[in-house]
N, C-alpha and C positions, 0 to 999 in steps of 0.2 A: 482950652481945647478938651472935648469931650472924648468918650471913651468911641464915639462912633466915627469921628472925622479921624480919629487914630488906625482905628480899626482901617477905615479908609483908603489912608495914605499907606499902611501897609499893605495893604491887596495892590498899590498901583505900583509899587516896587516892586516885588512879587514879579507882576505881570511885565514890568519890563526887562525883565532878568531873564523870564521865561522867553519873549520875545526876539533877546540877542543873540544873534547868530555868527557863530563862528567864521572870519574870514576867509579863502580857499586855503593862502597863507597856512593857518592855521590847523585846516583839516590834512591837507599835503603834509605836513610836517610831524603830526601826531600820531600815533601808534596803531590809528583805528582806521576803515574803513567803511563801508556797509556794504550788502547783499541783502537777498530775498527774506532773511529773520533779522534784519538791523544790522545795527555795529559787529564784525569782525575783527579781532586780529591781523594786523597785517603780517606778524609771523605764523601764526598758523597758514593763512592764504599761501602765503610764500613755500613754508615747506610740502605745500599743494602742487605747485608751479602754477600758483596764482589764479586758481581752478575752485570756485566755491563746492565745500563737501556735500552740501544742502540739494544745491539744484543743480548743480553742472556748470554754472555759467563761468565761462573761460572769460575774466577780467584782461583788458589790455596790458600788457608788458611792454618795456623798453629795448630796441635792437641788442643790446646786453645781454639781457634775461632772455630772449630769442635765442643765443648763438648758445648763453648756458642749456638752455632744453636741447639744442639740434646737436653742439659735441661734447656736451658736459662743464664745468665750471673749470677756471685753467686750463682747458684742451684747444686753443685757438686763436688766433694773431689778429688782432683790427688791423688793415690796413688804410693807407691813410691815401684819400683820392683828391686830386686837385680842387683847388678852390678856383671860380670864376670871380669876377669885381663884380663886389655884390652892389644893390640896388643902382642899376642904371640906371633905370627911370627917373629916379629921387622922387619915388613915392611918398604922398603925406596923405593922412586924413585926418583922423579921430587922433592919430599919433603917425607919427616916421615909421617907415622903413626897416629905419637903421635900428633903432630904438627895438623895435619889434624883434629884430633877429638878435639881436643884443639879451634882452628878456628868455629869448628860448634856450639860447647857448648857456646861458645863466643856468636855469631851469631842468635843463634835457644834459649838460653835460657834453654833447654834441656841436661840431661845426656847420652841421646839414641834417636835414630830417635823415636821413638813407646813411647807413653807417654796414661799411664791407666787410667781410672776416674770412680768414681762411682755415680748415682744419680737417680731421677725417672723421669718416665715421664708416664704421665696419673694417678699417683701414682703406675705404677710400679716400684721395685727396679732395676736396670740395670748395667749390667758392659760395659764398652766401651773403647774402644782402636783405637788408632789413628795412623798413621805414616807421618811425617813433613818432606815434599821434600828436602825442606832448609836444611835437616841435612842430608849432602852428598848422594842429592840426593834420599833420603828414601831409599837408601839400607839397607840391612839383615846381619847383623852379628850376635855373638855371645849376646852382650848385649840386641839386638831387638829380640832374640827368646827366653834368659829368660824372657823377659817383657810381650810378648806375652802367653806365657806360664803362667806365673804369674799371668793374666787376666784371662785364663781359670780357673784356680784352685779358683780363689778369687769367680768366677761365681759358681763353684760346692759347694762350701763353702759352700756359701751363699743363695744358688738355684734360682740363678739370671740369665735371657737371658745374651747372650752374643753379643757386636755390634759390630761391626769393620769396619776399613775406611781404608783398605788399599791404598796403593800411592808410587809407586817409580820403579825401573828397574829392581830389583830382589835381586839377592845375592852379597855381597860388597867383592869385589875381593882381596882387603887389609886382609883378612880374609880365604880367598883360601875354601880349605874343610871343614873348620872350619865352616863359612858361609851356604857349600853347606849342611851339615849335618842338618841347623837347618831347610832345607825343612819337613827332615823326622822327625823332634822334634816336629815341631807347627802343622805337621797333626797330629801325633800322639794324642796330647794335643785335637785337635778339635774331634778326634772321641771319646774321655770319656766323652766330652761334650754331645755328641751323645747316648752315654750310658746311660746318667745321665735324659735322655729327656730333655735338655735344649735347648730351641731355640738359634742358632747362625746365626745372620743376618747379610749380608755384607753388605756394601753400596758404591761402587766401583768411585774410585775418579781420578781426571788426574795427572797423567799417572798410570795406572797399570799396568803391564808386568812383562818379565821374569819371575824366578823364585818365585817372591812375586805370579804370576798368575797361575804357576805349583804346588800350594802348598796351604797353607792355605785361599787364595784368593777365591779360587772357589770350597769352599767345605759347603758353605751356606746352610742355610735350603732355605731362600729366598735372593736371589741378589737384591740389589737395586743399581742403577747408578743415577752420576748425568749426567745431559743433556751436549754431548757434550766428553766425556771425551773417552782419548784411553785405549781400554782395549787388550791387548797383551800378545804374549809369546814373539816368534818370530820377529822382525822390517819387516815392509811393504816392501822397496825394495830388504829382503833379501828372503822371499818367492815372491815378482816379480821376482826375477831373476834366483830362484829356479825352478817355473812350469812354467816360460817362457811363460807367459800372463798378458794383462794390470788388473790390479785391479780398484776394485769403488773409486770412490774419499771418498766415507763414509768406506770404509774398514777401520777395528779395533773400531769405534768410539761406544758408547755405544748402539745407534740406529741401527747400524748395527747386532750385537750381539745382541741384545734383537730378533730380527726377526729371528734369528740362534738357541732361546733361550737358552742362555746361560747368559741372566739378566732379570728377571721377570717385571721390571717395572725401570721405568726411572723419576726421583723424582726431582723438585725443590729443592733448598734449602730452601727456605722459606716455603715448606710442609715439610718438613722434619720428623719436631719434631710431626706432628698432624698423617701423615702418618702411622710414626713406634708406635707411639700408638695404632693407631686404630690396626694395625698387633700383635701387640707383647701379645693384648688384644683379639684378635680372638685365636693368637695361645695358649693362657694359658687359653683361656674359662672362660674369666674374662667379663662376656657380661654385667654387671651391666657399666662395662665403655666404652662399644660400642651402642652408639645409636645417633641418627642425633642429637636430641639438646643439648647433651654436646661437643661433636664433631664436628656438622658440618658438618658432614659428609651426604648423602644419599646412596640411594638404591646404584647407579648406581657406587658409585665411590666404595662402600666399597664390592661390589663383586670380581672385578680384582683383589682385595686385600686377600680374600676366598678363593679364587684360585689358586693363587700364593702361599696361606700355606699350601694348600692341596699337 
């Protein structure tokens, strides 16, 4: 063997090393992420609240990490919402059903994408509800619209706003009618809230669409977005190709939609919690805890916020 079929086989090793790519497995697991300049930290991110310092981009978070931004870390009680029998259908394809919610529970930590909490904030009492991408995707089935539902009722209960973060593609197709039914269950649910005069605040997260945005999604007293995020029924190139014209490159995105109004204000994460205070305190005329210096707040920011409850 010469010194050049050496040279050779070395380059082709090389190259397949270069080539192997890490399993998701693997990337989940390890210490690193990426954003707009590469690999990050996932502690630094984290001590961000998962907000890259570079560009803004508000990375998805778990219902968890949600309830930690809206009352703080330890400030707030999961509540646990009934479970329905899960896969009636006995869906199969590429894999089961079962198998599938089995992998997410695993994964997510979670018994449903939508996970409930209770806690305060500004000392008000609050009920809030999340939904966790990670767990296939934040679709809607049967278990995600008792839980949602659940939320409502805990809030009438109790005579507590109601918050929500919805997040995902819409209704979970593993679930058929099933699924599509619980459009009409979680509206349902949001207008006794309605009855009840209880404020129900969204605060709309990446991704929001389909049927999650045909339904309980956008039936807020007040919308809040975070910066960045898409909010949908419909996917972008399937109305480009619908009305047969170029769209904006910000089409769907919460910036967009807010000049459409269809989201009143568009929120940091790290305003989050001071923000829906100051709201949740205009809207229940709790003015003893709306004022600049326990807040923080001024003139100028807590008007748009008046407004938006109005």
């Amino acid at each position: 063997m010469n010194w050049l079929t050496k040279a050779i086989k070395f380059g082709e090793k090389i190259k397949t090393v270069l080539k192997k790519r890490a399993s998701k497995e693997e990337i989940e697991n390890s210490d690193w992420t990426s954003c707009c300049k590469g690999p990050i930290l996932k502690k630094d991110l984290e001590e961000n609240l998962w907000v890259c310092s570079s560009c803004g981009k508000h990375h998805r978070i778990s219902c968890r990490q949600r309830f930690d931004v809206l009352f703080g870390k330890n400030s707030y009680e999961i509540l646990e919402s009934p479970m329905p029998a899960e896969d009636p259908l006995n869906w199969v394809d590429t894999k089961s059903y079962k198998d599938r919610l089995k992998s997410a529970r695993k994964k997510t930590n979670q018994n449903c994408a939508v996970m409930i909490a209770k806690g305060k904030i500004n000392g008000i009492e609050v009920t809030a509800g999340a939904i966790n991408f990670d767990f296939i995707g934040g679709s809607v089935g049967a278990a995600e619209g008792e839980a949602i539902i659940y939320g409502v009722q805990h809030a009438i209960d109790n005579q507590t706003p109601y918050v929500f973060f919805p997040c995902g593609g819409g209704q979970r197709m593993f679930e058929s009618p099933i699924a599509l039914a619980n459009m009409t269950r979680t509206t349902l649910a949001i207008n006794e809230l309605k009855k009840n005069n209880l404020p129900y605040i969204v605060c709309f997260t990446d991704p929001t669409a389909g049927g999650i945005t045909a339904s309980f999604a956008m039936l807020g007293d007040v919308h809040f977005a975070e910066p960045g995020c898409l909010i949908a029924f419909a996917g972008k190139r399937i109305i480009q190709a619908t009305v047969k014209e170029e769209l904006s490159p910000d089409f769907q995105t919460a910036e967009f939609v807010e000049k459409h109004g269809f989201v009143d204000r568009i929120v940091q994460r790290r305003d989050l919690q001071r923000e829906m205070g100051t709201l949740l305190s205009i809207l229940l005329k709790k003015n003893s805890e709306v004022n600049s210096e326990n807040l923080n707040e001024t003139s100028e920011n807590i008007e748009p916020l008046t407004k938006a409850a109005s």
